[in-house]
N, C-alpha and C positions, 0 to 999 in steps of 0.2 A: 432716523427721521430726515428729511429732505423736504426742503424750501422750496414751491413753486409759484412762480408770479404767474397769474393768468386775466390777460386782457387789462393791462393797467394796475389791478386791484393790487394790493400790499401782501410780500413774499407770504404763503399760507404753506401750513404741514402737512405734507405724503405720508399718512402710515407706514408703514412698511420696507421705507425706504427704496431707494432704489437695487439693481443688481449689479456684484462689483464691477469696476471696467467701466461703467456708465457716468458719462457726466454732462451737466445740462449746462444749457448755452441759451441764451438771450437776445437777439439779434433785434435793433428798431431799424423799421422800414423795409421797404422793397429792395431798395439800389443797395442797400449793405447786403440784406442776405441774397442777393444775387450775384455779389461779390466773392461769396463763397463757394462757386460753382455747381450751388445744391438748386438752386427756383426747380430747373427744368423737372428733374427729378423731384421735387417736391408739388410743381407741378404735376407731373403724370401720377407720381401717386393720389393725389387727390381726385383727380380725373377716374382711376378706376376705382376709388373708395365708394366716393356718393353717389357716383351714376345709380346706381341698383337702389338707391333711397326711395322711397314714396317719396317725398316731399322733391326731390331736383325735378325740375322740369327738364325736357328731351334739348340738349344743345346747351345748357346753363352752365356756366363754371365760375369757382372762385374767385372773385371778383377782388377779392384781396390780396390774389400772386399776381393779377395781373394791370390793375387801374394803376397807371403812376402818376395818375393827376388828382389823386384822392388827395386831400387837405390833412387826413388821417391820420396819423403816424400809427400802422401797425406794429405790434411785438410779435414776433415770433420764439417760441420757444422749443428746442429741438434737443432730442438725447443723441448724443456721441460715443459711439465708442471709444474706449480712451487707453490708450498702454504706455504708463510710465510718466503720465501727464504730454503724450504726444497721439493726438489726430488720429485714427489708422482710416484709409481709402483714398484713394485717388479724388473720390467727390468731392474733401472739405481742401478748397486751395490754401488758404494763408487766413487762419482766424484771426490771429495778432498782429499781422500787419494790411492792412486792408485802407488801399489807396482811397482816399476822399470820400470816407465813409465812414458813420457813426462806427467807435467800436465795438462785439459784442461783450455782452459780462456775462460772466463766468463766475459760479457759487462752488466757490472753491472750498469753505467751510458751510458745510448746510446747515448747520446751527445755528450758522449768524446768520442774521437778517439782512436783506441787501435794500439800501434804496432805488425808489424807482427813479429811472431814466432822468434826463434833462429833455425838454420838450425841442424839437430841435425842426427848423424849418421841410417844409417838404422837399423831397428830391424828384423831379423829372426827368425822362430822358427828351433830350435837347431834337427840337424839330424847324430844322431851316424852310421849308419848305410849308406852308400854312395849308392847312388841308382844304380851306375854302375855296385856294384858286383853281380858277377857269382854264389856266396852262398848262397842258401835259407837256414834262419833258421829256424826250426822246429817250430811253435806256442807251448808255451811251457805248458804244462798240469800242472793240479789244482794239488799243494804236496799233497801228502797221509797224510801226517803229520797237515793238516790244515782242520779243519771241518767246511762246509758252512752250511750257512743258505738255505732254497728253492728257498732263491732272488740270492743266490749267494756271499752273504756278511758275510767274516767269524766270526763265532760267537762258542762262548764255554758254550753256556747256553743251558740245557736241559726241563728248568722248562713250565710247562705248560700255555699257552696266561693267561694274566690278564682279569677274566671274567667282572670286575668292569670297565673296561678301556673302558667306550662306548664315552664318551665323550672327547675322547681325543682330545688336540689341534690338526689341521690337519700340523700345524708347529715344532708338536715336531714326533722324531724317536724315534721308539718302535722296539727295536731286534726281537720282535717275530711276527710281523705284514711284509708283502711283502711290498717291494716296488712298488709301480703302476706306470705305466707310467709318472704320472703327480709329479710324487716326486723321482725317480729314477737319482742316479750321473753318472757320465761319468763310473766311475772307475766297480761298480757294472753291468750296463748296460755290459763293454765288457767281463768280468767274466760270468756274463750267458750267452751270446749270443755262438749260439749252431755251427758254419761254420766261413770260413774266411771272407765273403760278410756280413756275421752278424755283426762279430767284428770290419766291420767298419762299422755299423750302416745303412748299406745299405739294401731296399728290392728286394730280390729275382723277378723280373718276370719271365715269362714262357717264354716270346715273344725270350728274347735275353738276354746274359750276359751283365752287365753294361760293362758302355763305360771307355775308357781311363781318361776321362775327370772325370767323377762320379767318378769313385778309386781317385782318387786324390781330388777331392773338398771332399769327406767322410773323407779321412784321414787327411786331414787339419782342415776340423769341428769338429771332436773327440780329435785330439790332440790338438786344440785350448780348448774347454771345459774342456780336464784335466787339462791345467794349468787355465782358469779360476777358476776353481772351488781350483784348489791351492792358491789362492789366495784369494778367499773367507774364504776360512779355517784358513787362517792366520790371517785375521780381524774379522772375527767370526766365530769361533769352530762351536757354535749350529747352525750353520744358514746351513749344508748339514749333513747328514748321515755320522758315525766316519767311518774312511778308517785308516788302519794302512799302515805305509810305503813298507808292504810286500803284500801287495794288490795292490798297487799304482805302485810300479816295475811292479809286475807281468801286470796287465794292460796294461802298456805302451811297455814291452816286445811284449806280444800278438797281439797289436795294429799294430807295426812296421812288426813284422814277418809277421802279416795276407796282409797288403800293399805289401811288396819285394814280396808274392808269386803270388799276385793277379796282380803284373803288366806285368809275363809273360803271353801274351794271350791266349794260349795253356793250361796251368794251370788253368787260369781261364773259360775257356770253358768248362773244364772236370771238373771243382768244378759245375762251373751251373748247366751243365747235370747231376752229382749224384744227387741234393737236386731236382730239377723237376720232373728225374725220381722214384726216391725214392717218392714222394709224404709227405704231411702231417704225422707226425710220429701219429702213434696210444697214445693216451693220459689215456685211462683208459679202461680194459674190465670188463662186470659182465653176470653172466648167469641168464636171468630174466625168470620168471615162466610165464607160461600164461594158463589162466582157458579153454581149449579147450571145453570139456563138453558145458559153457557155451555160449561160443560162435555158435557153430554147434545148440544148441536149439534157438538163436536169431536170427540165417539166416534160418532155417527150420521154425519160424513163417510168421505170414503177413507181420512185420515189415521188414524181411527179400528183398521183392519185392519191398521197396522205392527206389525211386532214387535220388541218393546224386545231389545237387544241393548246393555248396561254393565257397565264395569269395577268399576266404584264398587262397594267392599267394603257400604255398607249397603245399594245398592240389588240385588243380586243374586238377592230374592227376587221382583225383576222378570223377570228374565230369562226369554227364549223367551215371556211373555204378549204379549198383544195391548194396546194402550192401550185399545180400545173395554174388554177387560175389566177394566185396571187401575183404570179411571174407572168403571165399575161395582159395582165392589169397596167403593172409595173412597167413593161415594156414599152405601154402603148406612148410612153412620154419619152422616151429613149428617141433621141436623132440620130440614124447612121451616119458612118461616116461615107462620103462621097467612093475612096475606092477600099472599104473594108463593111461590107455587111454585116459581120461579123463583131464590130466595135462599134460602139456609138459612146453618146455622152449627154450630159444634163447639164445646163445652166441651172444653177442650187443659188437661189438669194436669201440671206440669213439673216432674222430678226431678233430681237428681245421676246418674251412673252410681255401682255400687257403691264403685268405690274412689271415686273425688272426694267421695262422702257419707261413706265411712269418713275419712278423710282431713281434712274441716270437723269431725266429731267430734272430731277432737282439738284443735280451736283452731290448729293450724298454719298449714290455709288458709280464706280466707273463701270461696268459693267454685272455679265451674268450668262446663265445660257441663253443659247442662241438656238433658235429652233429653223431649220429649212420652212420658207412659207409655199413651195412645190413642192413634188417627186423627190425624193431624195433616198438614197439606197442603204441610209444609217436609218430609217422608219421599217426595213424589212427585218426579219427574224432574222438572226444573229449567221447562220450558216447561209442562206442566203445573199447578204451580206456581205458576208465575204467572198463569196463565189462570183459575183460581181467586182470584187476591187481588188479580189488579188492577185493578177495576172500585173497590175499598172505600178501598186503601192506599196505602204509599210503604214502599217498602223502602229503606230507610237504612243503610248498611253502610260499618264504619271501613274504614279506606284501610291496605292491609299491616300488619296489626293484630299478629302474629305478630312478626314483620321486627321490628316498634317497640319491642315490650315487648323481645325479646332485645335489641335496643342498648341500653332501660335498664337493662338487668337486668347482660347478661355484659360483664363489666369489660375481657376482651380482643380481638382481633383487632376494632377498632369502627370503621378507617378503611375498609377497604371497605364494610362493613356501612353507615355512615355515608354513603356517594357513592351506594349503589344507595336512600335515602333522600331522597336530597340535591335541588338545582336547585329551581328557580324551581314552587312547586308541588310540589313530589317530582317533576318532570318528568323527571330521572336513573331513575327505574325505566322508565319507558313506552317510555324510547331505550333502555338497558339494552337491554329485552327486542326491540325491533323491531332493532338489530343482531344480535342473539344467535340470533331466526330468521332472519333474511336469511344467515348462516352456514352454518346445518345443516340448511335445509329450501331445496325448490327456488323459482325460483321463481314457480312456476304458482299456488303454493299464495297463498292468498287469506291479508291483513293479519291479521284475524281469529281465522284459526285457528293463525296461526302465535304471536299472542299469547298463546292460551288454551293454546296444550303448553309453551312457556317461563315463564308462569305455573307450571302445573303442576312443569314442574321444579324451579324456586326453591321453591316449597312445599314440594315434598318433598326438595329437599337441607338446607330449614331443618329440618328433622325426621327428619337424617340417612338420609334415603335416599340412593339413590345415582345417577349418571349411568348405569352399565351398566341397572339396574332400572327406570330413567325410560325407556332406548329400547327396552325387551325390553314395556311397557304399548304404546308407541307404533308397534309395529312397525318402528322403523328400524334398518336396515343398519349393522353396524359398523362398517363400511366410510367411515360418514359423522361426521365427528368435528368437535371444534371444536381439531385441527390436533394438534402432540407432544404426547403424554401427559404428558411429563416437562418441558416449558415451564410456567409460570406464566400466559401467555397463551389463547386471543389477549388484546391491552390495548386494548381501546375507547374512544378519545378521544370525549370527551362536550362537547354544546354550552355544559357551565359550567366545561371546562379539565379538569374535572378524567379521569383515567384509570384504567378498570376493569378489573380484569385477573381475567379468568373463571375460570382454573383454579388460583389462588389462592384466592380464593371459593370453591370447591370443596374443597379439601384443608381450610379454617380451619372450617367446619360442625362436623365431629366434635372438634375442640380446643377449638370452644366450650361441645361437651354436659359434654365431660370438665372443664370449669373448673368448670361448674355443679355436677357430680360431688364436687368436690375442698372443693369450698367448701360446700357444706351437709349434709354425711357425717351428720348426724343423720338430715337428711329422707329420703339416700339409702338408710339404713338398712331404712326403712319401705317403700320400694320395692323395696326385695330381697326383706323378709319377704315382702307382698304376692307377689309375683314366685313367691316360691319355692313359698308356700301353692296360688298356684291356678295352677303349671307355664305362667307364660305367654309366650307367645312375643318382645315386645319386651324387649331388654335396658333394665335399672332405669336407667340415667340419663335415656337417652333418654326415657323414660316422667316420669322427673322432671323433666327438661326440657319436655314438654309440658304437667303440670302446672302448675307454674309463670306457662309464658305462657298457659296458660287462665285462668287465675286474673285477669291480669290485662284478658282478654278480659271476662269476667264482671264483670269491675268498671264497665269501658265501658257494657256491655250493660244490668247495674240503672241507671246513669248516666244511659240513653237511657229504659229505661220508667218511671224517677221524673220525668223532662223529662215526657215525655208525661202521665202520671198530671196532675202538678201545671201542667201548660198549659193543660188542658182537651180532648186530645187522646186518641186510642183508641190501647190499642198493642193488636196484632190477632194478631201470632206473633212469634217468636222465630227467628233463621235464622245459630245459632251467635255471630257479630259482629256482626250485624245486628238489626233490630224493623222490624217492619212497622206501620207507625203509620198512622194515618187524620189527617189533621189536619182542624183548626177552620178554619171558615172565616172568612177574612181572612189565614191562616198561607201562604206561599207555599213552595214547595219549597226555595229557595236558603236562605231566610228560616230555615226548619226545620233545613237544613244546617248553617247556621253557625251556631247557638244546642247543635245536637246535637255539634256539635265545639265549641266551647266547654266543653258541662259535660263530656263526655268525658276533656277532658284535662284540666281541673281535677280530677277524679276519679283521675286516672292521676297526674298530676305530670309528664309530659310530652307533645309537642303530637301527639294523634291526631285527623287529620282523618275527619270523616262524611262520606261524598258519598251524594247518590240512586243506590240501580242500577238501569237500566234494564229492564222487568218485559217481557221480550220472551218473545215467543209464534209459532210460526207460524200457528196461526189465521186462515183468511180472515175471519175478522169485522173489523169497524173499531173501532180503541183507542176504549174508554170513553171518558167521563168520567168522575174519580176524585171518591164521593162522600167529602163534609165526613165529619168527627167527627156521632155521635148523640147524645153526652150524655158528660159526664165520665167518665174508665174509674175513678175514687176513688171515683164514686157505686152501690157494691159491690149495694146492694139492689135498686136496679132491674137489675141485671144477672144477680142471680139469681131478678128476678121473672123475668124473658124480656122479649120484645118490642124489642131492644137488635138492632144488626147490628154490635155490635162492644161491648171492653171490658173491665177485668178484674174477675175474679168475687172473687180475693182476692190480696194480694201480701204474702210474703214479705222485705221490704227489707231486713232486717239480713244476709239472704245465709247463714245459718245457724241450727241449732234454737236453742230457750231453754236457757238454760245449764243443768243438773239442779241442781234445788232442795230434794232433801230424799232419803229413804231410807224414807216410810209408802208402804203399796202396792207395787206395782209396783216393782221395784225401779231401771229405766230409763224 
């Protein structure tokens, strides 16, 4: 039998008790249970609870997580898990100790009866600034006096990432590493966030300026979170990122200014329209080389008359063309160079897609992929491709760059995650996948290609697709399986002991998007909106989930063109996880590897290898020689003088716009 107060009324009896493990908790008021770092999260689940009710109207929500001017005093009552009579999750911060807040009670014996509460005065959060007045104040810009880090967080250190720091706790802060989304404070988030819609943590759509209702629940959940997070700081220093009190003003300043200007509607209709019409800000330029010569002799062959025939969703406006004409297309954007006909080049300027740019607007995340907004010689079919860059480059590309960040990232299911990482080398995936097609493909079929569709499918079960969807791309028989549906197997003993059990792996994919889900219900929030504004076809975790581990792709990837930059080295394109760099001569490929795996995971916080990939072609011609670097890709002027065969024209490093600095003009 278990005791439950509900809504005031005197403790009443649960049948049935509760399930062991579980213990309830009693929280009065907003500002206490927001004290326990659960609102948000109690928020968003409410949010997708009743949405689907007949009775919610479209835009309505509980008005009870969020009015703190109610006279009310709400109860909340919440079940716990509970081990040992201690908390378990990261969500419940400090139930027993809870700075300047009713405490809650806890029915420790559910037999007894507990009395109700003491009536205790309302709690508001504290507003200097009266929402009446006529004054907008300026959002007030970063002092010149103070030097940030590329997160945003001021720092006075110039020394170079710890290359040894691969294994760093994912709980400890590192000055010289970004903040990611998944570890990023209130106070950092509204210092990079680049607009006023940013600075309160809101995304940008195309469709319509946010509503009355959004400006105001944003600025109540970000101001809500700086004081949470002040009060975490008080109980435990290491347990957020250091903020000095001159950060923590400024913040809070920014935060209030950006609310007063966004609630006249006129202001904020002409803040929306700059950042829409303005588009995604350019992120990084370089001017890439391309072997014209060699291309012009591969469409003037036979090979030249195939016709492209791919699945690949970006490349599909290949389809049914000829390469002779795909490469003439291609070429029509190519500049020669003045005394080589035979070479020319591309200035490539690289953007966000729209959400990931919305998205860095708000200071959430620091980045994502970067799409070419022209001609760019990584949008050709893959031999192609190369046939173009590999006369100039090295294409350098992290090793299961995906795979890595989700084992830093998702806190569960990590031991197999962990084996198909594992071995001498990461040698555990390459066996993986060479049993996995020795399985299900026959075997006439050649090593090669049996690698590259078990590739494929671990890719896309990491990004929850699915097994039926992998053999319906592939054309295989369902008839051909990797053995009972309902087994956990088959279990693949591997050369380091350890054993993989495939369809285990298979079912923990989607358990791992939903923990990502579960755990950042603020970010997930923005992916619903998102989602719901422009009708899009992936479900919002999974899309959060991809975000996420782009981000930390991106972080590898500036890690690689600042290597380059600062080497003396050309980076030449960009190929999602990878750069195509030219190196200096004296630099040798391995040399380059291990230096590009060093800063990489120094940058990440844990170990992501670089390897070269192999720049294969079928072209009868005979492999180049791969020329040096031309000239530093830092030395920006000659690169926009011309005359360069490689380099960049300008780079964006901090991985996000300048914070907005004021409200003259323009008003974003």
């Amino acid at each position: 039998m278990v005791w439950v107060e509900f809504y005031g009324l005197a403790w009443t009896p649960v049948a049935g008790g509760l399930p062991a493990g579980i213990k309830i908790v009693r929280i009065q008021g907003l500002q206490a249970l927001s004290s326990t770092g659960l609102l948000d999260g109690i928020r968003a689940m409410a949010s997708r609870i009743f949405k689907t009710q007949p009775w919610r109207k479209p835009g309505e929500r509980s008005e009870c997580l969020y009015n703190t001017k109610n006279n009310a005093q709400t109860h909340y009552i919440i079940a716990i898990k509970n081990d040992n009579g201690t908390p378990i999750g990261k969500k419940l911060k400090s139930l027993d100790k809870m700075n300047a807040a009713p405490a809650p009670t806890t029915l420790a014996n559910p037999a007894e009866k507990a009395a109700p509460p003491p009536d205790t005065p309302p709690t508001t959060l504290k507003r200097d600034i009266p929402s009446s007045s006529n004054i907008t104040p300026p959002i007030p810009p970063l002092p010149q006096n103070i030097t940030l880090a590329p997160d945003g967080r001021e720092t006075h250190k110039t020394n170079e990432p710890k290359i040894n720091n691969y294994q760093a706790n994912p709980s400890s802060w590192d000055h010289n590493r970004l903040l990611t989304a998944t570890k990023v404070d209130e106070v950092t988030r509204i210092l990079r966030a680049s607009h006023p819609i940013g600075i309160l943590g809101e995304i940008v759509v195309k469709q319509c300026p946010p509503s009355d209702r959004r400006i105001e629940q944003k600025f109540e959940e970000s101001l809500t979170r700086m004081q949470d997070e002040d009060r975490r700081r008080k109980c435990n220093p290491n347990s957020l990122p250091e903020c000095s009190s001159k950060s923590r003003d400024l913040a809070e300043k920014r935060l209030r200014a950006a609310n007063i200007l966004l609630k006249n509607k006129d202001r904020r209709s002409a803040c929306h329209y700059d950042i829409i019409s303005t588009g995604p800000p350019i992120t990084r330029s370089t001017r890439c080389p391309i072997d014209i010569g060699a291309l012009k002799e591969y469409a003037a062959s036979n090979a030249g008359a195939k016709i492209i025939i791919t699945n690949k969703k970006h490349q599909q406006h290949f389809n049914k063309k000829t390469i002779r004409y795909v490469i003439t297309e291609f070429l029509d954007n190519v500049t020669p160079e003045d005394d080589d006909n035979n070479t020319g080049y591309i200035d490539i300027h690289y953007s966000h897609g729209r959400r990931t740019a919305a998205l860095v607007a708000t200071g959430w995340f620091t980045g994502g992929r970067e799409y070419a907004k022209n001609a760019d010689p990584f949008k050709l079919p893959r031999r192609l491709r190369n046939l173009a860059l590999r006369r100039f480059g090295h294409d350098f590309d992290d090793s299961a760059s995906y795979p890595r960040a989700a084992l830093f990232v998702i806190q569960i299911h990590k031991h197999l995650a962990g084996i198909l990482l594992g071995g001498e080398n990461g040698g555990n995936r390459n066996e993986i996948m060479k049993k996995m097609g020795d399985i299900i493909f026959p075997i006439s079929m050649n090593d090669v290609d049996k690698r590259s569709k078990i590739k494929h499918l671990i890719n896309l079960l990491d990004m929850d697709g699915t097994y039926g969807g992998w053999r319906m791309i592939h054309n295989i028989p369902s008839s051909v399986s990797f053995g009972d549906p309902k087994s956990d197997g088959p279990h693949l003993t591997l050369a380091s002991g350890d054993v993989f059990s495939v369809k285990r792996y298979f079912t923990q994919q989607p358990q791992r998007t939903e923990w990502i889900a579960l755990c950042f219900p603020h970010l997930l929030e923005l992916e619903e909106f998102w989602h719901l504004s422009n009708h899009g076809e992936t479900e919002p975790p999974r899309t959060l989930k991809s975000d996420i581990l782009a981000e930390h792709e991106a972080i590898s990837r500036t890690a690689k063109v600042l290597w380059a930059i600062n080497g003396g080295h050309d980076w030449l394109s960009l190929q999602h996880d990878g750069v195509v760099i030219a190196l200096r001569d004296g630099t040798s490929k391995s040399q380059a590897s291990s230096s590009l795996s060093h800063v990489s995971s120094a940058s990440l916080g844990y170990f992501q290898p670089v390897e070269p990939k192999p720049m294969e072609t079928d072209s009868p011609l005979p492999t180049p020689d791969v020329l040096h670097a031309c000239y530093r890709s830092r030395d920006l002027n000659r690169a926009l003088a011309g005359g360069g065969r490689g380099g960049s024209i300008s780079n964006n490093t901090s991985l996000c716009r300048k914070p907005f600095s004021g409200l003259s003009g323009r008003l974003c």
